[in-house]
C-alpha positions in Angstrom: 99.7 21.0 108.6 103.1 22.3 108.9 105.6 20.8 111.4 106.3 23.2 114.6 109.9 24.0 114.7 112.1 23.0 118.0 112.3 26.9 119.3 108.5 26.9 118.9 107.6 23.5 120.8 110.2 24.3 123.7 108.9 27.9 124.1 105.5 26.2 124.4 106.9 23.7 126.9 108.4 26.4 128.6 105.8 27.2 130.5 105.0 23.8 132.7 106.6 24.2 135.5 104.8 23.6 138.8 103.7 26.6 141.3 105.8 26.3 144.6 102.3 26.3 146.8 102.0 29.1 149.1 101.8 28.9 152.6 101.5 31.2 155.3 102.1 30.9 159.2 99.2 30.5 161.0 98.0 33.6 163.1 97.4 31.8 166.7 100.9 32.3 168.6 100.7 29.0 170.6 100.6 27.3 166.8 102.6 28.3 164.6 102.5 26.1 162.1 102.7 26.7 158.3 99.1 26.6 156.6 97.7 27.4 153.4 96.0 30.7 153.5 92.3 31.7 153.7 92.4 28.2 155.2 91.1 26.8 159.1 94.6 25.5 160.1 94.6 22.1 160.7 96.2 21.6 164.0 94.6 23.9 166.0 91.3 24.9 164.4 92.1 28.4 164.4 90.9 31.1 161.3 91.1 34.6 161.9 91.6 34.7 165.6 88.6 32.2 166.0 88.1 28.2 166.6 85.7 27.2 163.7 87.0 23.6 163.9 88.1 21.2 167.1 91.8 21.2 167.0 92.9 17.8 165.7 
């Protein structure tokens, strides 16, 4: 087994950096809030213009 070179083993590294998460802002205008999306939001309960959970 040969030894990997510095270039190789830092272009390899290279590529660990962490995703910034995405978020979205949530659709009901009394909200607001920043959510992830495809997701209920978790203050008001809201997902696609609908309550599918009791607002916390």
């Amino acid at each position: 087994m040969h030894k990997k070179s510095r270039a190789r083993t830092r272009h390899r590294r290279a590529q660990w950096r962490i995703a910034v998460p995405v978020v979205v802002t949530c659709a009901n205008d009394a909200c607001g809030r920043r959510t992830p999306p495809h997701a209920a939001c978790r203050h008001c309960g809201m997902y696609r213009g609908r309550q599918v959970m009791p607002p916390a």
